[in-house]
Kinemage of the C-alpha trace (Angstrom):
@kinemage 1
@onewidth
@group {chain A} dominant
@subgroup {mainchain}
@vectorlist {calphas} color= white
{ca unk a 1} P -19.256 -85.412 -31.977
{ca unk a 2} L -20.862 -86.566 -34.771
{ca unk a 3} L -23.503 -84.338 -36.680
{ca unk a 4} L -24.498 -86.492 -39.774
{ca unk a 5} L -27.675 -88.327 -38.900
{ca unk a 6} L -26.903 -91.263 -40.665
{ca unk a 7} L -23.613 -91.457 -38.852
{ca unk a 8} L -26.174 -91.663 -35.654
{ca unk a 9} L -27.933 -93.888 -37.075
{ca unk a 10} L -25.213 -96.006 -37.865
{ca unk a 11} L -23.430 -95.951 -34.676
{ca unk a 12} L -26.879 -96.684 -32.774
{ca unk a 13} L -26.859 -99.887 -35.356
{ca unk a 14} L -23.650 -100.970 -33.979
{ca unk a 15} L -24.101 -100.660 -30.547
{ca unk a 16} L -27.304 -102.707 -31.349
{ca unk a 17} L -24.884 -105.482 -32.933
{ca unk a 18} L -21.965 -104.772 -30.195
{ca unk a 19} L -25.144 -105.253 -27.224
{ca unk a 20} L -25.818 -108.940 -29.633
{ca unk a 21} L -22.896 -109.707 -30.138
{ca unk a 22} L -22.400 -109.776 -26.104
{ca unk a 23} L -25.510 -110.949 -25.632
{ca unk a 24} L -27.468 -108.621 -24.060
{ca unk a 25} L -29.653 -108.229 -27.014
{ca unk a 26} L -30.996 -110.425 -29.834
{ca unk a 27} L -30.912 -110.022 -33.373
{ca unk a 28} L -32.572 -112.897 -35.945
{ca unk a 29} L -30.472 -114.236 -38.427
{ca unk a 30} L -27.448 -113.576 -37.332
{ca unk a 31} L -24.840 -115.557 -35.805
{ca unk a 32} L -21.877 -113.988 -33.189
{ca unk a 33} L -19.585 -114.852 -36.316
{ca unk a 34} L -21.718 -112.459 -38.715
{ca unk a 35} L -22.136 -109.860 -36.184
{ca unk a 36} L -18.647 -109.835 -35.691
{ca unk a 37} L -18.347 -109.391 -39.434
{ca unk a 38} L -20.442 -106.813 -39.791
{ca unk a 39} L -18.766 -104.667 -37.182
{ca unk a 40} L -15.556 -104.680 -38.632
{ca unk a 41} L -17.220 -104.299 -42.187
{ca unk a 42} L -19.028 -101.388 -40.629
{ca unk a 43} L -15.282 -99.522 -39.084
{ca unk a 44} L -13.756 -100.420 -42.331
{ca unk a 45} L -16.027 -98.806 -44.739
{ca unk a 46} L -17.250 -95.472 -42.236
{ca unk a 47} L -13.817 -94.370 -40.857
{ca unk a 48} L -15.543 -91.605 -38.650
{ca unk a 49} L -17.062 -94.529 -36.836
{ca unk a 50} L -13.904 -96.427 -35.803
{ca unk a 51} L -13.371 -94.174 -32.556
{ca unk a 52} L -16.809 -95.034 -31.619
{ca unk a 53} L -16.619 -98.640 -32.073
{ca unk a 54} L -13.678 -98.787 -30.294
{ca unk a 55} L -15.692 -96.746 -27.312
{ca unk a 56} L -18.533 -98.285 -27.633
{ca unk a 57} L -16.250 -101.912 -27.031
{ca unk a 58} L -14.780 -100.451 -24.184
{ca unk a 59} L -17.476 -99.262 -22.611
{ca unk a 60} L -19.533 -102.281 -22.819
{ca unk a 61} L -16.480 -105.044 -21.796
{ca unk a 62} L -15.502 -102.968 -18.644
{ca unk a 63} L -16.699 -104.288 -15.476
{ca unk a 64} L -18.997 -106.825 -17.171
{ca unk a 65} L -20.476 -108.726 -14.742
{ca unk a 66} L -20.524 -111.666 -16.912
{ca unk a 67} L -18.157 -114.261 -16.312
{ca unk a 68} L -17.289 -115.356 -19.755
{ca unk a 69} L -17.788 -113.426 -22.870
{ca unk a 70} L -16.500 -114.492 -26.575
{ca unk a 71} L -14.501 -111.778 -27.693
């Protein structure tokens, strides 16, 4: 569990770009491409946050009523 509030912060920011990125949510300026980006820029440069980008993908592609997302 994470006790750093900037690490909160930060992994609320990515579930924000994970929700766009999906769809569910809508974030000006940038395209799936740049969101995409920035999520991987984001696990590569705060290693703590890599297991919970990797839950937060999980949780949010399983039993996704959608019937087509670009991932």
């Amino acid at each position: 569990m994470m006790e750093d509030r900037q690490l909160k912060r930060d992994a609320v920011d990515v579930f924000k770009m994970i929700l766009a990125y999906m769809g569910d949510r809508t974030i000006r300026g940038r395209t799936e491409d740049k969101l995409a980006l920035d999520i991987t820029t984001k696990g590569w440069s705060t290693p703590v946050l890599r297991d919970e980008i990797y839950i937060q993908l999980c949780k949010q592609t399983t039993d996704n009523t959608r019937p087509y997302v670009s991932l």
